[in-house]
C-alpha positions in Angstrom: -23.1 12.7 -37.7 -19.2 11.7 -37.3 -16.5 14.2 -35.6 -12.6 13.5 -36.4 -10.4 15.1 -34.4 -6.0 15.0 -33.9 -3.4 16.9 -32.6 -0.7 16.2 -30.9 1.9 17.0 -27.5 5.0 16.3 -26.2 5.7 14.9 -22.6 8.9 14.4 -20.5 8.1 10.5 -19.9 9.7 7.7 -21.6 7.4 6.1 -24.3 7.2 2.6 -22.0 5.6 5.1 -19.4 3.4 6.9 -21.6 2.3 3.2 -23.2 1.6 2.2 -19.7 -0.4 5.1 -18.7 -2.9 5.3 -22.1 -3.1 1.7 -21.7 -4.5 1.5 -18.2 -8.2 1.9 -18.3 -8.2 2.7 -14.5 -6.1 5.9 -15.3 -7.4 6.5 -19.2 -11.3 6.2 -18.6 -11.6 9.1 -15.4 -9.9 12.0 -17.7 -13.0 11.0 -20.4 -15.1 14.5 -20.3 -18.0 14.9 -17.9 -17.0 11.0 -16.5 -19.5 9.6 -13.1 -18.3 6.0 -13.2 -16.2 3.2 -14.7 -16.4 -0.3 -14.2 -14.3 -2.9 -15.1 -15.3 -6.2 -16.7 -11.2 -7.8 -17.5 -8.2 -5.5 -18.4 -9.0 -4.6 -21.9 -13.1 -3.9 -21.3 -14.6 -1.3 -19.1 -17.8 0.4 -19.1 -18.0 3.9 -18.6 -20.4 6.4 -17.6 -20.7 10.4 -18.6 -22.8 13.0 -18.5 -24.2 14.6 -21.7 -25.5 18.6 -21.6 -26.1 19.9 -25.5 -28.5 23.1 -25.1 -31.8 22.1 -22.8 -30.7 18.1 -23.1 -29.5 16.2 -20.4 -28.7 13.3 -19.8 -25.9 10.6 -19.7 -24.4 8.2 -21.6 -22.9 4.8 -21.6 -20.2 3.6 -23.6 -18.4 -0.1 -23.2 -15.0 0.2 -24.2 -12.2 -1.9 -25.4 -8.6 -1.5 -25.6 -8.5 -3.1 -29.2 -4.6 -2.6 -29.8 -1.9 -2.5 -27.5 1.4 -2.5 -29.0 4.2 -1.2 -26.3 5.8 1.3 -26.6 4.4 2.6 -30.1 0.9 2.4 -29.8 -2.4 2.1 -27.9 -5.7 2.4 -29.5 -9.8 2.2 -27.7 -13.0 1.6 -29.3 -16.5 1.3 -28.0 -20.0 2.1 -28.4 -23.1 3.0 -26.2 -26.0 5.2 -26.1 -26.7 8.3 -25.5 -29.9 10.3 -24.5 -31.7 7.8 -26.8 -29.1 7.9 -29.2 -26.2 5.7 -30.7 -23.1 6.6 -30.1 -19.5 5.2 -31.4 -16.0 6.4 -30.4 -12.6 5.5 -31.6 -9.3 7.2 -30.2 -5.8 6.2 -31.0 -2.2 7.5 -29.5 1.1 6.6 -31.7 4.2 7.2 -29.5 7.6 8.5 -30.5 10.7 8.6 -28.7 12.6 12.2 -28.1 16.0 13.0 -26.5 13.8 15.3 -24.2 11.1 12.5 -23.9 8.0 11.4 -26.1 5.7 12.9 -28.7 2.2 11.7 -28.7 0.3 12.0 -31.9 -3.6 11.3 -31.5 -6.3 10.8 -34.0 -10.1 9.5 -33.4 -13.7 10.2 -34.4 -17.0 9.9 -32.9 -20.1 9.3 -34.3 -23.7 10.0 -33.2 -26.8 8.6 -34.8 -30.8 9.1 -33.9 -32.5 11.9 -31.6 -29.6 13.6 -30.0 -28.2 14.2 -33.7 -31.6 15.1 -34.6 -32.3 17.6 -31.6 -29.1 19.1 -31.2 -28.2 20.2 -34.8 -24.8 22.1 -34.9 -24.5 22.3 -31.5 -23.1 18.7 -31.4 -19.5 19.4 -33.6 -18.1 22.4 -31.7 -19.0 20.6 -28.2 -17.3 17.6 -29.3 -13.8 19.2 -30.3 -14.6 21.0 -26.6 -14.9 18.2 -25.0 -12.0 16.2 -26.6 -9.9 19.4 -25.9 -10.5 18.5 -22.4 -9.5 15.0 -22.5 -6.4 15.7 -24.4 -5.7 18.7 -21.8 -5.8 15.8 -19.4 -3.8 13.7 -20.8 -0.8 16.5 -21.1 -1.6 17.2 -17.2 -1.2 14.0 -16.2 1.7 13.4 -18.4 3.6 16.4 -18.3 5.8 15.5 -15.1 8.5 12.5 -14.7 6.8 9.1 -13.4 8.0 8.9 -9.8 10.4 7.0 -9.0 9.5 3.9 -6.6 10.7 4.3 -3.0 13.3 2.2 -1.4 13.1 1.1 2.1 16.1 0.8 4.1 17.1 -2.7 4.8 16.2 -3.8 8.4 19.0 -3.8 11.0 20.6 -7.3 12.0 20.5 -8.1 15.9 23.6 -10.0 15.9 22.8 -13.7 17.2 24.0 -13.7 20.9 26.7 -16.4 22.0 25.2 -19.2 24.5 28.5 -19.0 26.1 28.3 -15.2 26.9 24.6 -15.6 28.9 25.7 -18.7 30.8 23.2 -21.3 28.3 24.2 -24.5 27.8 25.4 -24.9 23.9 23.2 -27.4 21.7 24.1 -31.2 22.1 25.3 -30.4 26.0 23.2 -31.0 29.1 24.5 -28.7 31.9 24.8 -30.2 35.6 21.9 -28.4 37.7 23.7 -27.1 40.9 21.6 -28.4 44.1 20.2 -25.9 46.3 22.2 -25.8 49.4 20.2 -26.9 52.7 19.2 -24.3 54.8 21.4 -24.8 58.1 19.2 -25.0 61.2 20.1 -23.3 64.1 22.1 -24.7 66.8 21.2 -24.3 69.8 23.4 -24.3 73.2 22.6 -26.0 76.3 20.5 -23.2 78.2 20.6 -20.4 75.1 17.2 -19.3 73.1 17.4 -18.0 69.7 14.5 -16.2 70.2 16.0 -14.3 72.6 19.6 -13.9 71.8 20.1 -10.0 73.4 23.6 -10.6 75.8 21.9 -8.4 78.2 18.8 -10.7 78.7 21.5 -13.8 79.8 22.7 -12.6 83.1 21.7 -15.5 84.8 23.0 -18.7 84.3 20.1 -21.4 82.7 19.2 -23.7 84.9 20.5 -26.2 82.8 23.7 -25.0 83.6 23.2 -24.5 87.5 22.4 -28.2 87.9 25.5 -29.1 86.1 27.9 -26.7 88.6 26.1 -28.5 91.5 27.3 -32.1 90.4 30.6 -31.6 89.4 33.2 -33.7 91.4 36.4 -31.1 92.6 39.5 -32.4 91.1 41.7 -34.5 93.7 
């Protein structure tokens, strides 16, 4: 049983950002209806995983994808196949881009077929929940797309600490050896004949040292 589907939108982003979005697996695979998972196995193959609900059926299904055309800014185009609820499942979906003075038209086309019990069980249950479900991919698609891509953000430069001058904080310039001032000896204290440091109070000195007393006692009178 094959569906075909196509439509198409408009969006306000240039056709190099709308190319770089549909081409991105990492931001193309989640918006897939009913998505669980994705992994990744290079840039242009991923496997995805969905979820698959027709009447009392449930299940999941897993599709390995390929971006099998890339061709920036005009077109991007996926492929894949997988299983689904015991069935075989192929998809193919393709976006041609168009510039307009306002932005970019988007004009999408694809088809997916279904072979074995799911076909079998579900019946005509299968078409109208397809078109629903690519509704919903293509709903987000314009969501995603329908603002401008924001613009990167530019950090100020850092501030320059201008260098210091080795004149100005007293360091000796490159190439020139500066003369090391010697530390100036500690004086010791003198001491007079008869006179303590330790006890230097005026009023303590009434008395002459005995020193002193001894040197009054021989002094010859002057003839």
């Amino acid at each position: 049983m094959a569906i075909n589907f196509s439509g198409e939108f408009t969006t306000p982003r240039t056709p190099e950002e709308v190319f770089d979005f549909l081409s991105d697996p990492n931001k193309f695979g989640p918006l897939l209806p009913d998505f669980q998972s994705m992994s990744m196995q290079d840039p242009t193959h991923f496997t995805v995983k969905v979820k698959v609900g027709v009447g009392n059926i449930r299940g999941s299904a897993e599709l390995r994808m390929e971006l099998s055309e890339a061709l920036k800014p005009l077109r991007a185009q996926y492929k894949g196949q997988g299983t689904a609820v015991g069935s075989q499942v192929t998809v193919n979906a393709g976006f041609d881009l168009s510039a307009l003075p306002e932005g970019t038209k988007v004009v999408w086309q694809g088809e997916t077929s279904i072979f074995g019990k799911l076909a079998s069980m579900a019946g005509g249950m299968l078409e109208p929940l397809g078109r629903k479900n690519i509704q919903k991919l293509i709903d987000g698609l314009q969501k995603a797309l329908s603002e401008p891509a924001a613009s990167p953000v530019v950090q100020a430069p850092a501030a320059v600490v201008p260098a210091v001058s080795p004149d100005i904080v007293g360091v000796p310039q490159s190439g020139t050896s500066a003369e090391a001032e010697p530390p100036m000896p500690e004086s010791a204290p003198v001491e007079a004949p008869g006179f303590s440091p330790v006890n230097s109070n005026p009023s303590d000195q009434g008395a002459l040292a005995p020193a002193q007393q001894h040197g009054d006692d021989n002094a010859q009178p002057n003839n």
